[in-house]
N, C-alpha and C positions, 0 to 999 in steps of 0.2 A: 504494500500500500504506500505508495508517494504520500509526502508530506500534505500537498495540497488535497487527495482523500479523504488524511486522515482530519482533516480541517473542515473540509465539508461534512464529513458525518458527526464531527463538532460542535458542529452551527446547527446542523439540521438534527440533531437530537433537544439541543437547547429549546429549538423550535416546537419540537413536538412533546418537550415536557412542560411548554407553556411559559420558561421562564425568559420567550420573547413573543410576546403578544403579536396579535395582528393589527399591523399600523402605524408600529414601533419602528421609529428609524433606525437606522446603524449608520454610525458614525464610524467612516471607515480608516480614519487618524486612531480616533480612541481605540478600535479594536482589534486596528494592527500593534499597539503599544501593549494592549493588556494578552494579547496572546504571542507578542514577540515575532510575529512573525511582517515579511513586508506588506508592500502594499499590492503588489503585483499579484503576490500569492492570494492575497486577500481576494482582491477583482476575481480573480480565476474562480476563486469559491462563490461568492457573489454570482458570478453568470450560470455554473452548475446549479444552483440551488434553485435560481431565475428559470430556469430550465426545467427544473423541478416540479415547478409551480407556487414555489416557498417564497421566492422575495417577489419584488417588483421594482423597478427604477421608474424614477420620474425625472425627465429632463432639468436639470438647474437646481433638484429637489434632493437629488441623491435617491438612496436605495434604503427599502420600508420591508417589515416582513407581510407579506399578503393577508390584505383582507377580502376571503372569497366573496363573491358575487352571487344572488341568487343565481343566477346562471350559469357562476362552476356549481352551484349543489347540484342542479339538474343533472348535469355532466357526468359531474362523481358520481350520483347513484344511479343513471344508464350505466356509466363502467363498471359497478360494483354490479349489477344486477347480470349483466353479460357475463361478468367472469364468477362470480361465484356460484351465484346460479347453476348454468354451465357445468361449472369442476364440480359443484353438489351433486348434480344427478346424474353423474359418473362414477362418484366415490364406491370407495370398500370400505365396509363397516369394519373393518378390522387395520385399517390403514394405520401407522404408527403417528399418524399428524391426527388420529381422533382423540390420542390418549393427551395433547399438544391442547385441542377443542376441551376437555373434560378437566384439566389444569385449570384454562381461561375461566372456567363455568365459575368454579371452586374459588377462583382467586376474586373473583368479582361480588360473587355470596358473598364472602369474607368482611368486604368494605361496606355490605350495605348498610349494617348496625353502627356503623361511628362514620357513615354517609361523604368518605372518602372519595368526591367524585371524580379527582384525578388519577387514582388507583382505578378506580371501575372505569375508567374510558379508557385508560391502558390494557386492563382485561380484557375491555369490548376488543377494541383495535388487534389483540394477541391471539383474540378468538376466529375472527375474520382472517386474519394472516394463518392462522392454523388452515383454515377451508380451504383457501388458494393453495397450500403445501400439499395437499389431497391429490393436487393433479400432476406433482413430481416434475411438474414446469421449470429450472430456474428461471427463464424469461420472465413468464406467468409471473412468478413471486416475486423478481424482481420490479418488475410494474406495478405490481399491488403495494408493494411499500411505498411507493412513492403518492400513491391515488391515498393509503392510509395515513400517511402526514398532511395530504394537504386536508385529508378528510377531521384532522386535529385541530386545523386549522379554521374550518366549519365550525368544531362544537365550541373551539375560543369565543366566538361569537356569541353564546347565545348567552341570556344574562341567568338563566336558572337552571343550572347545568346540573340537579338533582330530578329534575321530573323529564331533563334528557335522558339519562341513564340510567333511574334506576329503574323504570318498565321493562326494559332490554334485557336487563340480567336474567329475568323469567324467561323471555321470550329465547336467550340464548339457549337455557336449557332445555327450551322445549325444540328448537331446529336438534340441537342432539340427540335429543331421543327418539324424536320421527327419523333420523338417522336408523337408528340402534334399532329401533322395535319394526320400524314399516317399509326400511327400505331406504336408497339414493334418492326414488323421485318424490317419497314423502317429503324426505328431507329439503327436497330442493323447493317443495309448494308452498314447506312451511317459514324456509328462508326467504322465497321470493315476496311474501305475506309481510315479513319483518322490515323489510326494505322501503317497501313500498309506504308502513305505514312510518318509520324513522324518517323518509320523504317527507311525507308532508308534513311530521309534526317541528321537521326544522325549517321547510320553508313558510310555517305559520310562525313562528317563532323569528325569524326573517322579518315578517307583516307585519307584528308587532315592534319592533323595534323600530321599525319606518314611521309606524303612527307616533311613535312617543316621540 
């Protein structure tokens, strides 16, 4: 891994554990000094990331970490829904990325009693990236992690990030068990169900925030 790698998946962790908001500048003096590294290296990480879907430049403005659009959420959950979907009702119930789904489940129950909603949307996110591993893709998985940061980047946004997350936890363990008990295409009817409805309750959630 080149330096400049290991610098992007630096930033772009920071990114998706939240502790750089969406909309948040980067000052690219300050954060070449506090991570030691130049400036050029910086840029380079900056355009990967941009690439990503993670930052954005603005002319004369400098470079912000992205505030999705209702119209990347559309985007992201057509992509989620094609790929997971998809690799769902393909899977093996016995696949070793189910035991990866059954982890997530567990870990995500765990937060809902002291309502840890940045542990449960790291579950969520580990549970989904588990699904895509189903299909033994690395391309596949590697796309998905990238569609699953900017999708952190979505739930940054929303201002009540307890009634984002904590319905989902249930509803994760029930896409497993339609797995486990009825099959791939159960599974995949009852992911496709999940999607659809985590849609709309963040592009409501979107609406709201426009009216206020």
């Amino acid at each position: 891994m080149t330096h400049r790698d290991a610098l992007t998946d630096h930033l772009r962790q920071k990114i998706i554990n939240g502790e750089l908001l969406p909309g948040s500048r980067l000052s690219e003096s300050a954060l070449a000094n506090q991570m030691d590294v130049s400036r050029n290296t910086l840029r380079e990480t900056f355009r990967a990331l941009t690439e990503q879907g993670l930052l954005g430049h603005v002319p004369y403005r400098g470079v912000s970490v992205k505030a999705p659009t209702e119209a990347d959420v559309l985007d992201i959950y057509r992509c989620r829904r094609t790929v997971e979907c998809s690799v769902m009702g393909q899977a093996h119930p016995q696949h070793p990325a189910v035991e990866r789904m059954l982890r997530a489940v567990q870990e995500a129950e765990s937060h809902v009693t002291d309502k840890n909603w940045l542990g449960m949307g790291s579950a969520n996110m580990a549970f989904h990236e588990a699904i895509v591993a189903l299909s033994d893709s690395p391309r596949l998985i590697r796309m998905f992690r990238n569609v699953s940061a900017e999708l952190r980047l979505v739930f940054l946004m929303i201002e009540d990030p307890g009634a984002l997350h904590e319905p989902f936890v249930k509803s994760n363990r029930e896409i497993l068990e339609a797995l486990l008990s009825d099959g791939p295409e159960a599974g995949a009817d009852a992911l496709e169900q999940y999607l659809l409805e985590s849609e709309r309750w963040v592009l409501g959630a979107y609406g709201r925030r426009r009216i206020d």
